[in-house]
PyMOL commands that place a pseudoatom at each C-alpha (Angstrom):
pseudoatom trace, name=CA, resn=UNK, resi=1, chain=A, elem=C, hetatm=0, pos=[2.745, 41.415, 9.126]
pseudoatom trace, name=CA, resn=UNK, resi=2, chain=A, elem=C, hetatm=0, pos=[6.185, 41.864, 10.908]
pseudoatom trace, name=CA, resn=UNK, resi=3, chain=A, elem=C, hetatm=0, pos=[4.436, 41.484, 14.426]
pseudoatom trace, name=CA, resn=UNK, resi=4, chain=A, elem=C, hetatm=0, pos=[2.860, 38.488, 12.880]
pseudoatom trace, name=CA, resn=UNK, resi=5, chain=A, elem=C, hetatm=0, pos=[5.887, 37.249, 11.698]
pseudoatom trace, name=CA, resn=UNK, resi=6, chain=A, elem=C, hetatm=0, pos=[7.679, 37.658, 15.193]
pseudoatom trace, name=CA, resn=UNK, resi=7, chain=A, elem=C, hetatm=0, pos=[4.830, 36.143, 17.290]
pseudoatom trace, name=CA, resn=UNK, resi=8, chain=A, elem=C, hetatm=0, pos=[5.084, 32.812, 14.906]
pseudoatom trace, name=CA, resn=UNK, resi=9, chain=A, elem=C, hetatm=0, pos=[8.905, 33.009, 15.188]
pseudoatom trace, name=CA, resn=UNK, resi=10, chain=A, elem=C, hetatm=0, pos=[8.577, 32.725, 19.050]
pseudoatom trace, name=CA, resn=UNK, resi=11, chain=A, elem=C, hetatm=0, pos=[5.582, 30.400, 18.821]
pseudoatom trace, name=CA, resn=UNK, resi=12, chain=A, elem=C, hetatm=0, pos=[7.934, 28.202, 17.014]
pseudoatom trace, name=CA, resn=UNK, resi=13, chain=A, elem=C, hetatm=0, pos=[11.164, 28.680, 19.172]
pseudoatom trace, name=CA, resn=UNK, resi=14, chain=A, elem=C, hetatm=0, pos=[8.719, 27.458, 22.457]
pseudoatom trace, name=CA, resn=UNK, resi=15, chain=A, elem=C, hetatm=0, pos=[7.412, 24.290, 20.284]
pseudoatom trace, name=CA, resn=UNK, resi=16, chain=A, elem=C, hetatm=0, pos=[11.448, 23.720, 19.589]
pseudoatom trace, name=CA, resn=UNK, resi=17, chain=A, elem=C, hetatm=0, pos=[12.310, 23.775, 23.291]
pseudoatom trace, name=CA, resn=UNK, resi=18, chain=A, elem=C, hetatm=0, pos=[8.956, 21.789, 24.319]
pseudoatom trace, name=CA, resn=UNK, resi=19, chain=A, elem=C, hetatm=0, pos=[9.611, 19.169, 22.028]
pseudoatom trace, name=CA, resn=UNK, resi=20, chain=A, elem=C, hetatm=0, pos=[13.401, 18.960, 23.373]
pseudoatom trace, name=CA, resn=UNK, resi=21, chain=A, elem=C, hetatm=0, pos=[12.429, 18.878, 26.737]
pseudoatom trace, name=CA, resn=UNK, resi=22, chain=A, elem=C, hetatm=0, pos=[9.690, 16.033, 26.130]
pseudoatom trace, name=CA, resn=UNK, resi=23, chain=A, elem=C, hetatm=0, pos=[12.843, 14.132, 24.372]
pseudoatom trace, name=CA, resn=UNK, resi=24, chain=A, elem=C, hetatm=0, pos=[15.255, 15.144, 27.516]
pseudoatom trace, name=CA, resn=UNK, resi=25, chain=A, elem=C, hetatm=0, pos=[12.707, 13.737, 29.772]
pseudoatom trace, name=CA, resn=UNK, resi=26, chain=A, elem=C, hetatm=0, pos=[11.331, 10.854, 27.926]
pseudoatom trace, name=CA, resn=UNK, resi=27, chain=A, elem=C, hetatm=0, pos=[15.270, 9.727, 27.395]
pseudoatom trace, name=CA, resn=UNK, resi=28, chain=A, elem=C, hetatm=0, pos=[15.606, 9.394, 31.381]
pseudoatom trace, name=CA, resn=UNK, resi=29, chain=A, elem=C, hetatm=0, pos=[13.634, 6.017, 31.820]
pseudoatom trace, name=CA, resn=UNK, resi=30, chain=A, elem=C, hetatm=0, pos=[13.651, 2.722, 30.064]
pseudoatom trace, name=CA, resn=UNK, resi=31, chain=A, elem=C, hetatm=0, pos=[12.389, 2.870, 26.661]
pseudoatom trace, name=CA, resn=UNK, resi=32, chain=A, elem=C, hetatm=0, pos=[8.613, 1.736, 26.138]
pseudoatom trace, name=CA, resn=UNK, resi=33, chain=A, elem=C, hetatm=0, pos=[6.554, 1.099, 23.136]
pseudoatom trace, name=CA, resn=UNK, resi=34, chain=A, elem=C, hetatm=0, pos=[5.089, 4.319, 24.827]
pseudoatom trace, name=CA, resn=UNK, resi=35, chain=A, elem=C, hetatm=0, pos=[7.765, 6.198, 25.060]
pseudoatom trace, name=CA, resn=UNK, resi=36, chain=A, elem=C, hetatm=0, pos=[9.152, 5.417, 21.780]
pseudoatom trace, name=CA, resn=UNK, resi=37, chain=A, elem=C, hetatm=0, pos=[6.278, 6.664, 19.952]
pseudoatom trace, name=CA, resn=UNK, resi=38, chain=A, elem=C, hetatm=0, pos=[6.051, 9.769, 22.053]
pseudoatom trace, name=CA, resn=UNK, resi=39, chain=A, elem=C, hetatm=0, pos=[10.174, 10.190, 21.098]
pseudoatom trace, name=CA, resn=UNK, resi=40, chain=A, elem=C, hetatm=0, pos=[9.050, 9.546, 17.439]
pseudoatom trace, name=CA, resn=UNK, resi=41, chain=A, elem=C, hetatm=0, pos=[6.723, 12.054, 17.345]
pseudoatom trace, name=CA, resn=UNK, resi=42, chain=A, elem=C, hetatm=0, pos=[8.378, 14.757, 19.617]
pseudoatom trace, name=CA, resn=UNK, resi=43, chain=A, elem=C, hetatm=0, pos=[11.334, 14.767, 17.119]
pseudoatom trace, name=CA, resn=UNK, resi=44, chain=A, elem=C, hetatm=0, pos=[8.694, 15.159, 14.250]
pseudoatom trace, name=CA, resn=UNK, resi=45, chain=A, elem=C, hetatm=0, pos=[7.514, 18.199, 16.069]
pseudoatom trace, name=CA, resn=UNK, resi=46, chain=A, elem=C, hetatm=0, pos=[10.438, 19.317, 16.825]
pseudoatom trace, name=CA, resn=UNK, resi=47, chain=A, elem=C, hetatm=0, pos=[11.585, 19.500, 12.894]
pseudoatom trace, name=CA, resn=UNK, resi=48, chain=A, elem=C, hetatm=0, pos=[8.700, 21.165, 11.731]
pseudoatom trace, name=CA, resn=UNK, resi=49, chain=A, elem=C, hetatm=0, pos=[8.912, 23.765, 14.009]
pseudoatom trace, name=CA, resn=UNK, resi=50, chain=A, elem=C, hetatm=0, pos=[12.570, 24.191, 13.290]
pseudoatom trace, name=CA, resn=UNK, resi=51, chain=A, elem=C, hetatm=0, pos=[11.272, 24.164, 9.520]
pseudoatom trace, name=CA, resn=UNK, resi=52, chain=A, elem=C, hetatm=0, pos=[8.830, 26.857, 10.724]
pseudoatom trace, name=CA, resn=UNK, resi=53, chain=A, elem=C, hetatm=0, pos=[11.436, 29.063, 13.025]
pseudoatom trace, name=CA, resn=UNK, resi=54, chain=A, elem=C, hetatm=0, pos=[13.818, 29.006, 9.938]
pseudoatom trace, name=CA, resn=UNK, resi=55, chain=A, elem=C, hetatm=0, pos=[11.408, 30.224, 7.209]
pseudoatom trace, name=CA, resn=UNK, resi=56, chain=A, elem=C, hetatm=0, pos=[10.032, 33.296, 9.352]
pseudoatom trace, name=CA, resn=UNK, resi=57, chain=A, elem=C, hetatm=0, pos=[13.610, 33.916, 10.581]
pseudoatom trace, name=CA, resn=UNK, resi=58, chain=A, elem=C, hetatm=0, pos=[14.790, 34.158, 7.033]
pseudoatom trace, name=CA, resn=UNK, resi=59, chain=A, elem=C, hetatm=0, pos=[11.492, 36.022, 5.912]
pseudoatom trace, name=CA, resn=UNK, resi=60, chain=A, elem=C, hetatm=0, pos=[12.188, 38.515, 9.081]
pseudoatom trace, name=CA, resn=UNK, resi=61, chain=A, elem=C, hetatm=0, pos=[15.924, 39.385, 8.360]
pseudoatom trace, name=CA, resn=UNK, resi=62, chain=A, elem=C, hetatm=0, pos=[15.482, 39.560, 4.547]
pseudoatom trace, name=CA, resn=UNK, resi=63, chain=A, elem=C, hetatm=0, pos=[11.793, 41.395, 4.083]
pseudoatom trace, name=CA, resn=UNK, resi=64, chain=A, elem=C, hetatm=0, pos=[10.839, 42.996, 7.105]
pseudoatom trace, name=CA, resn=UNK, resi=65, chain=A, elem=C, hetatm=0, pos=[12.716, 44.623, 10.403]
pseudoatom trace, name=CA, resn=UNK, resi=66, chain=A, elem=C, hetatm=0, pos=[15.805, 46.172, 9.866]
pseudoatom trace, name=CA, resn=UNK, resi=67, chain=A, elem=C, hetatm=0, pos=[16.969, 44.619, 6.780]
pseudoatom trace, name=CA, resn=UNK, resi=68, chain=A, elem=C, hetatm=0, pos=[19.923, 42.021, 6.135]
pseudoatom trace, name=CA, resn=UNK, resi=69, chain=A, elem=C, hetatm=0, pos=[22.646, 44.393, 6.569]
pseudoatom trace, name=CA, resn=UNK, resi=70, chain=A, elem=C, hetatm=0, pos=[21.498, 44.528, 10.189]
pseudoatom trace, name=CA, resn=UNK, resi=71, chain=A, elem=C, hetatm=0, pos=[21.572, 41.158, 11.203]
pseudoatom trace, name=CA, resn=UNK, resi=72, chain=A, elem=C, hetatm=0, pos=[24.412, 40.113, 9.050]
pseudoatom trace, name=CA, resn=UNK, resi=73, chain=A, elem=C, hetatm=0, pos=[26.865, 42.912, 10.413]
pseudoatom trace, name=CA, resn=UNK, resi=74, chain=A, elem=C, hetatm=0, pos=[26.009, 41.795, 14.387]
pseudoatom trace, name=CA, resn=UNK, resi=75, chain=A, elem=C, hetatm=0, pos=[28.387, 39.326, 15.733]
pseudoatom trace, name=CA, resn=UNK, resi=76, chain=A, elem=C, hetatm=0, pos=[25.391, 38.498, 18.391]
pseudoatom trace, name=CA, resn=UNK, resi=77, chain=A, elem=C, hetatm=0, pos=[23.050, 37.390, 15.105]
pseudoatom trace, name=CA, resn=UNK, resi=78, chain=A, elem=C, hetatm=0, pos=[25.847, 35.457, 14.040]
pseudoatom trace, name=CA, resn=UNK, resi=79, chain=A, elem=C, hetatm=0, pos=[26.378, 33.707, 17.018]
pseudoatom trace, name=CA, resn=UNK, resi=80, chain=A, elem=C, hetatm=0, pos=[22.819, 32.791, 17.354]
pseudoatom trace, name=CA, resn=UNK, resi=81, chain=A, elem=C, hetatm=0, pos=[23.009, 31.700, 13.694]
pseudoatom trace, name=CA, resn=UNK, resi=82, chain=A, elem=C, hetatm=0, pos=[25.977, 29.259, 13.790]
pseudoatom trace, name=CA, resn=UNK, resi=83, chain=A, elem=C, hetatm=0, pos=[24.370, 27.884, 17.587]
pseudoatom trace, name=CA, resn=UNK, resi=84, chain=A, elem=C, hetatm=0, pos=[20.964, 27.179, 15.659]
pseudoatom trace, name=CA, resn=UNK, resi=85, chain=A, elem=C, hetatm=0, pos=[22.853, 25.547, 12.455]
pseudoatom trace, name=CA, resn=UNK, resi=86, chain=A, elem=C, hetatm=0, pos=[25.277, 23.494, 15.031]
pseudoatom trace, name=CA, resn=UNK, resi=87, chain=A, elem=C, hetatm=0, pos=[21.807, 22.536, 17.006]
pseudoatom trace, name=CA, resn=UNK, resi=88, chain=A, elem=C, hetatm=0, pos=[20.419, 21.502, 14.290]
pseudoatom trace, name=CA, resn=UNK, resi=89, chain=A, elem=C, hetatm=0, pos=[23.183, 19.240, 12.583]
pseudoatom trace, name=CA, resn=UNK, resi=90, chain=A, elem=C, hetatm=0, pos=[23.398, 17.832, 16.463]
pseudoatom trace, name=CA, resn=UNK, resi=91, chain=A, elem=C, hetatm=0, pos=[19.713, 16.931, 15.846]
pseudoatom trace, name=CA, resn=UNK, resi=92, chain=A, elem=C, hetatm=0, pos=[20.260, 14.758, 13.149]
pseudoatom trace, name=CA, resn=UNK, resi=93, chain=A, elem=C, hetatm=0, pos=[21.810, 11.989, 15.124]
pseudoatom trace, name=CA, resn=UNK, resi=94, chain=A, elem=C, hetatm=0, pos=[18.783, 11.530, 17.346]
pseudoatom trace, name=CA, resn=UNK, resi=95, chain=A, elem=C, hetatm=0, pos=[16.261, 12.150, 14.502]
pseudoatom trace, name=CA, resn=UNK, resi=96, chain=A, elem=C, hetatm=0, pos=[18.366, 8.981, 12.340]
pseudoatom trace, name=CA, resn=UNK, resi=97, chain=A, elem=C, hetatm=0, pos=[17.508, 6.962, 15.031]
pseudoatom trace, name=CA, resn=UNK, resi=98, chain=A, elem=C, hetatm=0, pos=[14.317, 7.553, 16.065]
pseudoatom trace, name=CA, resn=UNK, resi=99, chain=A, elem=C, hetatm=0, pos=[13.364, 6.976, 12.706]
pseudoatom trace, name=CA, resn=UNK, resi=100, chain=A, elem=C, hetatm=0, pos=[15.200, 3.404, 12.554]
pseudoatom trace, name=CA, resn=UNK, resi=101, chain=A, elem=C, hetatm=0, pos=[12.515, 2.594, 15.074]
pseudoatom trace, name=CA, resn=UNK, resi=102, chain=A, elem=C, hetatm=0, pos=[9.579, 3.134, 12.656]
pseudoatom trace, name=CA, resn=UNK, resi=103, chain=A, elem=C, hetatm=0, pos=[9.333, -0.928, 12.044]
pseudoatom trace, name=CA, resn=UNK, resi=104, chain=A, elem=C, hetatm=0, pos=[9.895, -1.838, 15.076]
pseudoatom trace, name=CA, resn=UNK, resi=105, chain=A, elem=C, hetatm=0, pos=[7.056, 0.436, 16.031]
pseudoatom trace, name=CA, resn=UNK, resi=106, chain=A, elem=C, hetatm=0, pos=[5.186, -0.457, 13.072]
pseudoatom trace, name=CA, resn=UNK, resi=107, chain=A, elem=C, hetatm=0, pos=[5.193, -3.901, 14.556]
pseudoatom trace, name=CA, resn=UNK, resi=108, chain=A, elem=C, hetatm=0, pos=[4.566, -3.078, 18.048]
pseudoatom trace, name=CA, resn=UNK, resi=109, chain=A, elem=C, hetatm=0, pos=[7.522, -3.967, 19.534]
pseudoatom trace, name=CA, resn=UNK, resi=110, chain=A, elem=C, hetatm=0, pos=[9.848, -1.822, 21.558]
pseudoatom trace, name=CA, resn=UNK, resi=111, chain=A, elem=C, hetatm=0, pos=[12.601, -0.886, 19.195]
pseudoatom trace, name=CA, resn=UNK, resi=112, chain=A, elem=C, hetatm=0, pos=[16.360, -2.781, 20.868]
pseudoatom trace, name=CA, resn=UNK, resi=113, chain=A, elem=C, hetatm=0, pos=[18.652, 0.085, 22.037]
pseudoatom trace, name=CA, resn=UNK, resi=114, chain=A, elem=C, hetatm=0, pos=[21.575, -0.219, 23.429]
pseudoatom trace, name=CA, resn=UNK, resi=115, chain=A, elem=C, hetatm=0, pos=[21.927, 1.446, 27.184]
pseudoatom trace, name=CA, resn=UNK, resi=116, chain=A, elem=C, hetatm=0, pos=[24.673, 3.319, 26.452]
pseudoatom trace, name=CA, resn=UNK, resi=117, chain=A, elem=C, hetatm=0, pos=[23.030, 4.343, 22.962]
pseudoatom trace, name=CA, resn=UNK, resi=118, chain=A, elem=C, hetatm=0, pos=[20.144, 5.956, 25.104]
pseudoatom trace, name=CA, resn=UNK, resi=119, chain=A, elem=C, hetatm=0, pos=[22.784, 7.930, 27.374]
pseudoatom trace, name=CA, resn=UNK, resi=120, chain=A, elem=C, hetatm=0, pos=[24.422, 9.574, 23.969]
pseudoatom trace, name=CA, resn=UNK, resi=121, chain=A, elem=C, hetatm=0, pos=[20.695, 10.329, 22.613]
pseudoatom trace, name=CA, resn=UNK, resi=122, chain=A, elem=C, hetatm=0, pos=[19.838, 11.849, 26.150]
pseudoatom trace, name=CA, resn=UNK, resi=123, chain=A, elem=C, hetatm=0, pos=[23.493, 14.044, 26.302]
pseudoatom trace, name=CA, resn=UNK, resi=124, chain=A, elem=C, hetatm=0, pos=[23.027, 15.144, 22.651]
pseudoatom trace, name=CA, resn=UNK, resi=125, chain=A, elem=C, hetatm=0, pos=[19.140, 16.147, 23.820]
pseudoatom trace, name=CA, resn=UNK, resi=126, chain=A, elem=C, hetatm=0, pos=[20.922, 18.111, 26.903]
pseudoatom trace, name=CA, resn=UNK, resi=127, chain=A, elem=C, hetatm=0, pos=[23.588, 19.755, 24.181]
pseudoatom trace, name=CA, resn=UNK, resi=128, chain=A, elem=C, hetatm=0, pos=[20.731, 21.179, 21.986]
pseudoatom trace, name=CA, resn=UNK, resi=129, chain=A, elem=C, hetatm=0, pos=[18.824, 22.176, 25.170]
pseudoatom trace, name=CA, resn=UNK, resi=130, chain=A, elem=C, hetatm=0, pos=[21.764, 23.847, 26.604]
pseudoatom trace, name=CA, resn=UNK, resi=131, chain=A, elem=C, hetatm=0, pos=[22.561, 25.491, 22.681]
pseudoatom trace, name=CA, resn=UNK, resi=132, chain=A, elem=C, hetatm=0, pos=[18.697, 27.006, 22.616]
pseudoatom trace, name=CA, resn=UNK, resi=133, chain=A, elem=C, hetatm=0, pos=[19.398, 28.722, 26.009]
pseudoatom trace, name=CA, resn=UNK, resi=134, chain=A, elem=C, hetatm=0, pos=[22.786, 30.145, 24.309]
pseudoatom trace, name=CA, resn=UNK, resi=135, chain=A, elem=C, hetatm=0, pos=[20.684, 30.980, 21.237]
pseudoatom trace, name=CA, resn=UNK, resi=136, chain=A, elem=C, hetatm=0, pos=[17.625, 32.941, 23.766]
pseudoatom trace, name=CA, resn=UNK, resi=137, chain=A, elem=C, hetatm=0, pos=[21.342, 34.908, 25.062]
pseudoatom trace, name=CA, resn=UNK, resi=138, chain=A, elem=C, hetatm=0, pos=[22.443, 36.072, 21.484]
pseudoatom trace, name=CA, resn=UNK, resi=139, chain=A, elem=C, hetatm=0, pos=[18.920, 37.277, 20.537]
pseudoatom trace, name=CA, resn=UNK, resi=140, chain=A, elem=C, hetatm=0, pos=[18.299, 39.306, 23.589]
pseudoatom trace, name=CA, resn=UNK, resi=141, chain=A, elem=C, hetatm=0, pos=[22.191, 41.074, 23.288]
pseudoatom trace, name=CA, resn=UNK, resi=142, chain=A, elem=C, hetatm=0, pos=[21.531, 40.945, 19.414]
pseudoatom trace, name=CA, resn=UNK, resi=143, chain=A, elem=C, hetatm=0, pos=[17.699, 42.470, 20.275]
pseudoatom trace, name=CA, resn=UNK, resi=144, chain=A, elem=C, hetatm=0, pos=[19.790, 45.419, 22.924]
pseudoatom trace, name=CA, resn=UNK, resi=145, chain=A, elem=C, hetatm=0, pos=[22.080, 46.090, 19.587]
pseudoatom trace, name=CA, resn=UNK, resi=146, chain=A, elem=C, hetatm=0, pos=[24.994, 44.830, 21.919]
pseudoatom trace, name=CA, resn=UNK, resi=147, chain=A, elem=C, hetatm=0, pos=[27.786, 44.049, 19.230]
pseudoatom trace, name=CA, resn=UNK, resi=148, chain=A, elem=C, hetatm=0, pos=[26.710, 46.312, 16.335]
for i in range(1, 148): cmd.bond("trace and resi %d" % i, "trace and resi %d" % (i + 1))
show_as sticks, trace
zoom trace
């Protein structure tokens, strides 16, 4: 079960930085009706594997692998914990807006964003893109025991 457990918490952490990436690169050109819906449902994605990654994380360090004492004493794990929390409260400004667009889209009309709006969504996508590569650092010093 625990090798189970750590192949979906991966699985999940590649969906997270897929879904990102489609957002990152989506965010670079004028928005569509296309590209709305594909923003729309990249950020769905996106949550639900961050549901996902959270549940098995929390499953991992409390019922199997080295216990709670473990992760909780390692400055590394608590890095990578406040850098996912921080990513994900980050994430809440693009998901509140993609979701504004569901009548628009509804409707089939390209939701009206401001220019500059776009530029924040795309920087904030770049943050949480840049805070999963911080997050991939902690796990593999937390993985080494490096700060226990």
């Amino acid at each position: 079960m625990s090798a189970f457990l750590a192949f979906l918490h991966h699985v999940a952490a590649f969906v997270i930085f897929a879904a990102l990436v489609v957002e990152f690169v989506t965010l670079k050109d004028p928005l569509t009706l296309q590209s709305a819906r594909r923003l729309l449902r990249a950020d769905q994605i996106y949550g639900a594997a961050a549901g996902i990654l959270l549940v098995v994380g929390l499953l991992r360090v409390f019922h199997f692998e080295k216990g709670a004492s473990f992760y909780f004493g390692n400055p590394s794990f608590i890095a990578k914990l406040g850098l996912f929390i921080s990513v994900g409260l980050l994430s809440i400004v693009p998901t509140i807006r993609f979701l504004s667009w569901r009548s628009a889209l509804k409707q089939g009309q390209v939701p009206a964003v401001d220019p500059r709006v776009l530029r924040l969504l795309r920087a904030i996508v770049h943050g949480e893109l840049a805070g999963l590569v911080l997050i991939l650092l902690f796990a593999a010093l937390m993985a080494r025991g490096i700060g226990y």
